[in-house]
C-alpha positions, 0 to 999 in steps of 0.5 A, a space after each residue: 718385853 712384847 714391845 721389845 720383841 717386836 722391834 728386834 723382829 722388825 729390825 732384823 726384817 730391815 737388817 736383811 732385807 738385802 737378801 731378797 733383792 739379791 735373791 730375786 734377782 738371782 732368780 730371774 738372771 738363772 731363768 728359774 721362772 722359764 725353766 719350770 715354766 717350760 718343763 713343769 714342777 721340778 726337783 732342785 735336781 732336776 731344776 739344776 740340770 737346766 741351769 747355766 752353770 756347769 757344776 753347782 754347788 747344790 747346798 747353796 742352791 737349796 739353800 738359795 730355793 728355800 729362801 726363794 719359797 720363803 719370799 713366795 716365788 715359788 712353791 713346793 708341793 708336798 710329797 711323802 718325804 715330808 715328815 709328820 711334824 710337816 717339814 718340807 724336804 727341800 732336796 725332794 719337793 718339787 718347785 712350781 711358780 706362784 703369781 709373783 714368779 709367772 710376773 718374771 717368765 720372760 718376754 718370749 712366753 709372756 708380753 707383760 714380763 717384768 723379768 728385765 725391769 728385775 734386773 735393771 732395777 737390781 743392778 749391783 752398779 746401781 746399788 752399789 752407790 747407795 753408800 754414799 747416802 749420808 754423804 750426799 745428805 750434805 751436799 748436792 751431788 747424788 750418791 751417783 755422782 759421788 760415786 762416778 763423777 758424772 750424772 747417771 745419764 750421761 753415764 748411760 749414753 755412754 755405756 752399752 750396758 744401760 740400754 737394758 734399763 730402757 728394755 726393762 721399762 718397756 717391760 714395765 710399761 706393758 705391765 700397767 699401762 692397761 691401767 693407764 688406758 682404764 683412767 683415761 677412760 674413766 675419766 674422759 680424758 680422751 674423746 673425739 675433740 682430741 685428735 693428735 697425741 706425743 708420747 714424749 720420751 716414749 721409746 719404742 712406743 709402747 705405751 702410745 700403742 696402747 692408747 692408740 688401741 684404746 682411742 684408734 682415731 688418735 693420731 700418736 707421735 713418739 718423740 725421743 732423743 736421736 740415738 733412741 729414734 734412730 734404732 726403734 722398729 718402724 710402725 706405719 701407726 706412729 710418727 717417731 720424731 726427734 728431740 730434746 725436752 729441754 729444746 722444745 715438744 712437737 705440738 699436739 692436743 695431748 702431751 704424754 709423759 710416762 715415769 720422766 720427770 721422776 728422773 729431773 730436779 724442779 728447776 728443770 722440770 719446770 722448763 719440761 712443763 714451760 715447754 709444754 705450755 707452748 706445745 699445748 693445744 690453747 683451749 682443748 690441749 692437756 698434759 696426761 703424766 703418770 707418775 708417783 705421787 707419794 702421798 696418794 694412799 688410794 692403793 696402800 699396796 703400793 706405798 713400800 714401793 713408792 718410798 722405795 722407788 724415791 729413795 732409788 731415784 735419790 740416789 742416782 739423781 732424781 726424785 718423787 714427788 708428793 702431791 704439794 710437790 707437783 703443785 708446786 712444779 705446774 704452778 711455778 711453770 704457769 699452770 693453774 688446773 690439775 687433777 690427780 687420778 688414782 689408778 690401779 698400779 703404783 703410779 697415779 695419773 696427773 692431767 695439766 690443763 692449760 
């Protein structure tokens, strides 16, 4: 009977576990982080007056904060409306941030933000094709694909809506590349024999900043497609070029990837990595890839999040890997070192030698 119990419970968890993706991405789209951030402990009356919404329905929106409390978002302080059995009342509490929603104050009171990456990652088009999961459990197309006819990039280039996810990486990014930074010291990754760098795919180049920070003798290219170039902010420290990966990468000492491969199948990533091998410095050259590696525990922490994340890039095209899977991948692309190196954060770092 216990056992039993303690399944239903676990099945009603998976049930409804939708509620706190929709949940927290209502959060982040209101701004509640800001608005408490910006004016203090508020009142759910006093938060809805700072609301964009003209008329609220404050039942709802009780409920929607109770909920938000209940998945540590926020907090509510106690006041002298709570009854003696320690009933919060919710109409009366005042609603202040934890350390999970100081993580969703936006980017214009805090650089490391993950407010944009919430709402890419939430996105209800995104979503939305995970129904067509046991479909694509017996073909090859992507649940993407089942869904729009076309793969999810090609659908982005041409939609102004998903130059938001890049947004949301870059905040991402600036969220753990100090991780990055530290497992590259600790490991001697860097030092003064190494003295250009490619950030490939880098974007705007946040995370070649960071390491150029770190290593200020570098000399860091970013390379990304054209379209990307073309708008990113000129910085006199970085060289943006342009390219393709599937083309051919710039030549320099250490090749950086960050969160690319997740988004290609193995025949391509092969080509990616049969391209760095020709960019590749012959003797002191390497490749630094942060990625997942869904069987490396060194941060149990973050285990939901890899099987969650590998689930999401299943959907929509791409996929994890465990650490016989990127074996496979550097071999098959005529590489015969690697080390993998845990870091703080969800990803791992994988160095390609030549």
């Amino acid at each position: 009977m216990e056992e039993e119990l303690k399944a239903r419970v676990q099945l009603s968890k998976h049930m409804f576990a939708f509620a706190e993706t929709i949940s927290l991405r209502c959060a982040v789209q209101l701004g509640l982080p800001d608005k408490i951030y910006e004016h203090g402990p508020l009142t759910l009356a006093e938060l809805a007056t700072k609301l964009p919404i003209k008329s609220i329905n404050m039942d709802r929106f009780e409920q929607t904060m109770r909920y938000l409390v209940h998945m540590n978002l926020f907090t509510v302080a106690t006041t002298d409306h709570d009854d003696h059995h320690g009933s919060t009342n919710y109409e009366e509490a005042k609603y202040e941030l934890t350390p999970m929603s100081r993580l969703l104050i936006s980017n214009n009171h805090n650089k490391k933000s993950l407010a944009t990456f919430v709402m890419a990652q939430t996105d209800p088009e995104e979503l939305f094709v995970s129904g067509r999961l046991v479909e694509s459990l017996g073909g090859t197309k992507s649940c993407w694909e089942l869904q729009y006819g076309v793969p999810v990039f090609e659908k982005m280039e041409n939609d102004e809506k998903w130059s938001k996810v890049s947004d949301g990486m870059n905040g991402y990014t600036l969220s753990m590349i100090d991780a990055v930074v530290d497992g590259i010291k600790r490991e001697g990754l860097i030092d003064q024999s190494i003295s250009t760098l490619v950030d490939v795919g880098g974007n705007t180049g946040v995370a070649a900043k960071a390491i150029l920070n770190a290593f200020p003798h570098l000399k860091c290219t970013v390379m990304d497609l054209l379209d990307v170039v073309e708008n990113v902010p000129k910085d006199p420290q970085l060289n943006f070029v342009a390219g393709d990966v599937l083309s051919s990468i710039p030549t320099g000492d250490v090749l950086f990837f960050k969160s690319m491969f997740h988004g290609f199948e193995d025949d391509l990533s092969v080509k990616i990595l049969s391209n760095c091998k020709k960019a590749m410095h012959p003797t002191k050259g390497r490749l630094i890839v942060v990625e997942m590696v869904l069987d490396i525990e060194t941060m149990p922490e973050f285990s939901h999040a890899r099987l969650g994340l590998a689930m999401q890039m299943m959907f929509i095209g791409g996929q994890e890997r465990t650490k016989k899977g990127w074996e496979r991948l550097i071999h098959k692309a005529g590489f015969t070192r690697y080390k993998i190196v845990p870091i703080a954060a969800a990803e791992s770092i994988i160095v390609i030698y030549p």
